[in-house]
C-alpha positions as CSV (number, residue, x, y, z in Angstrom):
1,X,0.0,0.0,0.0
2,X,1.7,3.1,-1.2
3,X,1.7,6.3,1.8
4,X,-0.4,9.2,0.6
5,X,2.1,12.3,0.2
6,X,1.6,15.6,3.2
7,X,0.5,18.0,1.3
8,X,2.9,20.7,2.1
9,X,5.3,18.4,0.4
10,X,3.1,18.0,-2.5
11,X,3.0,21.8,-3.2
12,X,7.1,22.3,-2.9
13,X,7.3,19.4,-5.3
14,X,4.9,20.6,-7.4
15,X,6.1,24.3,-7.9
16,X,9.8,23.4,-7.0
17,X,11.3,24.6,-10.5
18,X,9.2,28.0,-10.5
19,X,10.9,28.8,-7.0
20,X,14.3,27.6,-8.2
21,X,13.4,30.1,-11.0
22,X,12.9,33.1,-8.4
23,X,15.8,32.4,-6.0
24,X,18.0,32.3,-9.3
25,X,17.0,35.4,-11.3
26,X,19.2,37.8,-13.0
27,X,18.5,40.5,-10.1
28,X,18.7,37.8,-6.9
29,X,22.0,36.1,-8.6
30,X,23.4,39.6,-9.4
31,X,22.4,40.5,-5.5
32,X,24.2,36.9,-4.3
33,X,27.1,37.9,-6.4
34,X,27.6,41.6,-4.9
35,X,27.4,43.1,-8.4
36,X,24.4,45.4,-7.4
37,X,24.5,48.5,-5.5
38,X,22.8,49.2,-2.0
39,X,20.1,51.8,-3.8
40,X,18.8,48.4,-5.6
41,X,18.7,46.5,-2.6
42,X,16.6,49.4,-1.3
43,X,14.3,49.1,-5.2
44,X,13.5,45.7,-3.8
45,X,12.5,46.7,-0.3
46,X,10.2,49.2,-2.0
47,X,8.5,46.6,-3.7
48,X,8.0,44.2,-0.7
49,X,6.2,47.5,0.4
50,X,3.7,47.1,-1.7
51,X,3.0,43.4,-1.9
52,X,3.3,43.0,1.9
53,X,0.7,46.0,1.7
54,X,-1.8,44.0,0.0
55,X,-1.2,40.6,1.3
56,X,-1.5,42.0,5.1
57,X,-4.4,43.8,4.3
58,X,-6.1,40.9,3.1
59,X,-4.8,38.7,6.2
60,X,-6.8,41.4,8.4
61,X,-10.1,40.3,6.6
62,X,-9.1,36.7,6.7
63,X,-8.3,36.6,10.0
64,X,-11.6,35.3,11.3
65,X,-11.7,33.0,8.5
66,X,-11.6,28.9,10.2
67,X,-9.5,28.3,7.6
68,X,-6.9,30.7,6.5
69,X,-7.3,32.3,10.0
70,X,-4.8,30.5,12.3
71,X,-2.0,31.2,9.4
72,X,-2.7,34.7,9.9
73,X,0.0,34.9,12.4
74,X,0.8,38.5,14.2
75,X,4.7,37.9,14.6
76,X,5.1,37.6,10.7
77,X,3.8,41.0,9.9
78,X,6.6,42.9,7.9
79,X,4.8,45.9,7.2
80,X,6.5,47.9,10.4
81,X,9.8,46.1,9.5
82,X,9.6,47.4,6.3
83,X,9.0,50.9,7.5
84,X,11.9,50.6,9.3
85,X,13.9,49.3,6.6
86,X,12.4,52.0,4.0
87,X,13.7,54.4,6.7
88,X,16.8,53.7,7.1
89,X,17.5,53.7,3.4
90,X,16.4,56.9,3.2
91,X,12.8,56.2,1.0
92,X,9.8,58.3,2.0
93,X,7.4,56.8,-0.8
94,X,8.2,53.8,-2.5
95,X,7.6,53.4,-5.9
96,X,6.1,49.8,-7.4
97,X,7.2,48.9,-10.6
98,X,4.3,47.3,-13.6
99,X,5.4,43.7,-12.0
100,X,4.9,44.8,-8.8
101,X,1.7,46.6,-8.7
102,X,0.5,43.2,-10.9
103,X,1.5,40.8,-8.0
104,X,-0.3,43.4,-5.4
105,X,-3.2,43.8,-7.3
106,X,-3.3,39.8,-8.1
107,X,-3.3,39.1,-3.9
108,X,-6.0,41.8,-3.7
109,X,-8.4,39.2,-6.7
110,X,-8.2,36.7,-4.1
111,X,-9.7,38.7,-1.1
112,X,-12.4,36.2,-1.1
113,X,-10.8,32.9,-1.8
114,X,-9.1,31.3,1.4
115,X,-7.1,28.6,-0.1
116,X,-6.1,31.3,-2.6
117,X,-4.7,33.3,-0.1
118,X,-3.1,30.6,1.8
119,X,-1.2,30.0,-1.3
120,X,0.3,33.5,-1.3
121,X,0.6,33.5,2.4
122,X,3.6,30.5,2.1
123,X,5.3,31.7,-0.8
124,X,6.1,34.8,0.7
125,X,6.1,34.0,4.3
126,X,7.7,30.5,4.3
127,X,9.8,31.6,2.0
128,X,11.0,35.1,4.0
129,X,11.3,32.8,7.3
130,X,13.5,30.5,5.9
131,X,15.8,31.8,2.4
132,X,15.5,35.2,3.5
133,X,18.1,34.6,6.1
134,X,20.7,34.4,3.4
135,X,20.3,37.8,2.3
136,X,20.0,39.5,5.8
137,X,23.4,37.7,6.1
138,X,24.6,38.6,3.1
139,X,24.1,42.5,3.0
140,X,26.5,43.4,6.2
141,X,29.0,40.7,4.5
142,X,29.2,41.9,0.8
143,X,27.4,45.3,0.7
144,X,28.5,46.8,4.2
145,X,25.4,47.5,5.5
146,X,25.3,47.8,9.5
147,X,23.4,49.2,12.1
148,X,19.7,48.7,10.4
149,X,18.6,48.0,6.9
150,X,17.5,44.1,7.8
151,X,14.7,44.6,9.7
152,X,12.5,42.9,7.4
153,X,14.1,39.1,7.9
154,X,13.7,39.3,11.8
155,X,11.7,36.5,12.9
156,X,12.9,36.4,16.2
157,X,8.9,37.2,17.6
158,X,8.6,33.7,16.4
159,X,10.3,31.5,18.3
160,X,12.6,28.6,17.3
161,X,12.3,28.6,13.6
162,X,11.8,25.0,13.1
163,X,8.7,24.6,15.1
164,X,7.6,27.3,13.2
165,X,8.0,25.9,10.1
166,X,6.6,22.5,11.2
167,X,3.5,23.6,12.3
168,X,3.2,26.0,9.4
169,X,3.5,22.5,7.6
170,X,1.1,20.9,9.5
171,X,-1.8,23.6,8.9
172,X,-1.4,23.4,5.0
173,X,-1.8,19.5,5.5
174,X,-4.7,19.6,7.9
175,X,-6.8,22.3,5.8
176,X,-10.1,20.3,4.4
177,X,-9.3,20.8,1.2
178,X,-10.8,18.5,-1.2
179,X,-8.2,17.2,-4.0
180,X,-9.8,19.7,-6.8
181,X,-9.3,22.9,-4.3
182,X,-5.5,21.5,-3.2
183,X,-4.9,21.3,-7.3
184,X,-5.8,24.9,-7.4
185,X,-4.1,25.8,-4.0
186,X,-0.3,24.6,-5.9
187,X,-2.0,26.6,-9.5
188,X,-1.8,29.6,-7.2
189,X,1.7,29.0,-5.9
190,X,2.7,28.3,-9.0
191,X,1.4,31.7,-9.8
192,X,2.5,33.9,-7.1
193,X,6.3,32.1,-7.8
194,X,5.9,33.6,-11.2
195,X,4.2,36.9,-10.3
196,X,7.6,37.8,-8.3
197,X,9.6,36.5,-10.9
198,X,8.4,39.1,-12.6
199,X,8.9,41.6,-10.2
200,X,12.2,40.2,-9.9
201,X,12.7,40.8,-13.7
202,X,10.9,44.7,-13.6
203,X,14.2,45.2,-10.8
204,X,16.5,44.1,-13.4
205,X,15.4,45.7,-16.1
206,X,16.5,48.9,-13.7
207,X,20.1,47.4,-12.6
208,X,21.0,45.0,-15.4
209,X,23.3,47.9,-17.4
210,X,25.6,48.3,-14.2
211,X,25.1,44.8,-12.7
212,X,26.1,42.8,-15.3
């Protein structure tokens, strides 16, 4: 008898070469590389801005929701972490690129569709919690930024980050989701994975001349 698959491993195998995609596009590898400049590390702060903007607003309202409710967790808010980030970099109003205004105004669609806004939920949040430790590593070590700036990847309000993720996990795999609505749940990682690898590409397109 074969063992039916979590699903939380289901969606990372199923949208595993769209977020390989992401983590290795011409801006991120250019940022890994240290051929960017702070100012673009700030473009991209400005545009987590925006999506965290919509994606938290939309939490608020699905907060009470008995689904999509108890992954509405107060600890991951990064809109004050962003603020403080935007601060220190020395931006007042941040301005969203076409991509960017596209992924916001695709998490906005979805207001009314909890297992559509679960979907965007983990691939930012999961995503921030665990990958985005590289880069808060990273910009001290290659870019020299110190004393602020890195606000957004601290987590510590959460706890041991490993419990976190495992009961993350265990949320996605205890949602009653029939298999037709879990098919659509990975259809909308799949999306949000490709709506900030556009974002990611809108960043380039305004770094690529000196980054590459």
């Amino acid at each position: 008898m074969s063992e039916t698959v979590p699903f939380h491993q289901s969606v990372r195998r199923s949208t595993l070469e769209a977020h390989q995609r992401a983590n290795h596009s011409p801006f991120m590898d250019a940022l890994f590389d240290g051929r960017l400049a702070v100012a673009d590390y700030a473009r991209l702060v400005e545009q987590y801005a925006v999506v965290y903007d919509a994606l938290e607003s939309v939490g608020e309202a699905m907060a009470q929701d008995p689904v999509a409710g108890p992954f509405v967790v107060d600890a991951l808010r990064r809109g004050p972490h962003i603020a403080a980030d935007l601060a220190f970099y020395g931006v007042t109003d941040p301005e969203p690129l076409p991509a960017t205004l596209r992924y916001a105004d695709r998490i906005r669609e979805v207001a009314d569709r909890p297992a559509a806004f679960v979907a965007h939920h983990y691939t930012r949040y999961l995503g921030d919690v665990a990958g985005g430790q590289a880069v808060a590593a990273l910009l001290p070590r290659r870019y020299g930024v110190t004393g602020g700036g890195t606000a957004f990847y601290d987590f510590s309000a959460l706890g041991p980050v490993p419990r976190f993720r495992a009961h993350y996990r265990a949320l996605l795999d205890a949602a009653p989701w029939d298999e037709d609505e879990r098919a659509r749940v990975i259809e909308e990682v799949t999306r949000a994975y490709e709506l900030n690898i556009a974002m990611f590409h809108d960043l380039w397109d305004t770094t690529g001349a000196a980054a590459a």
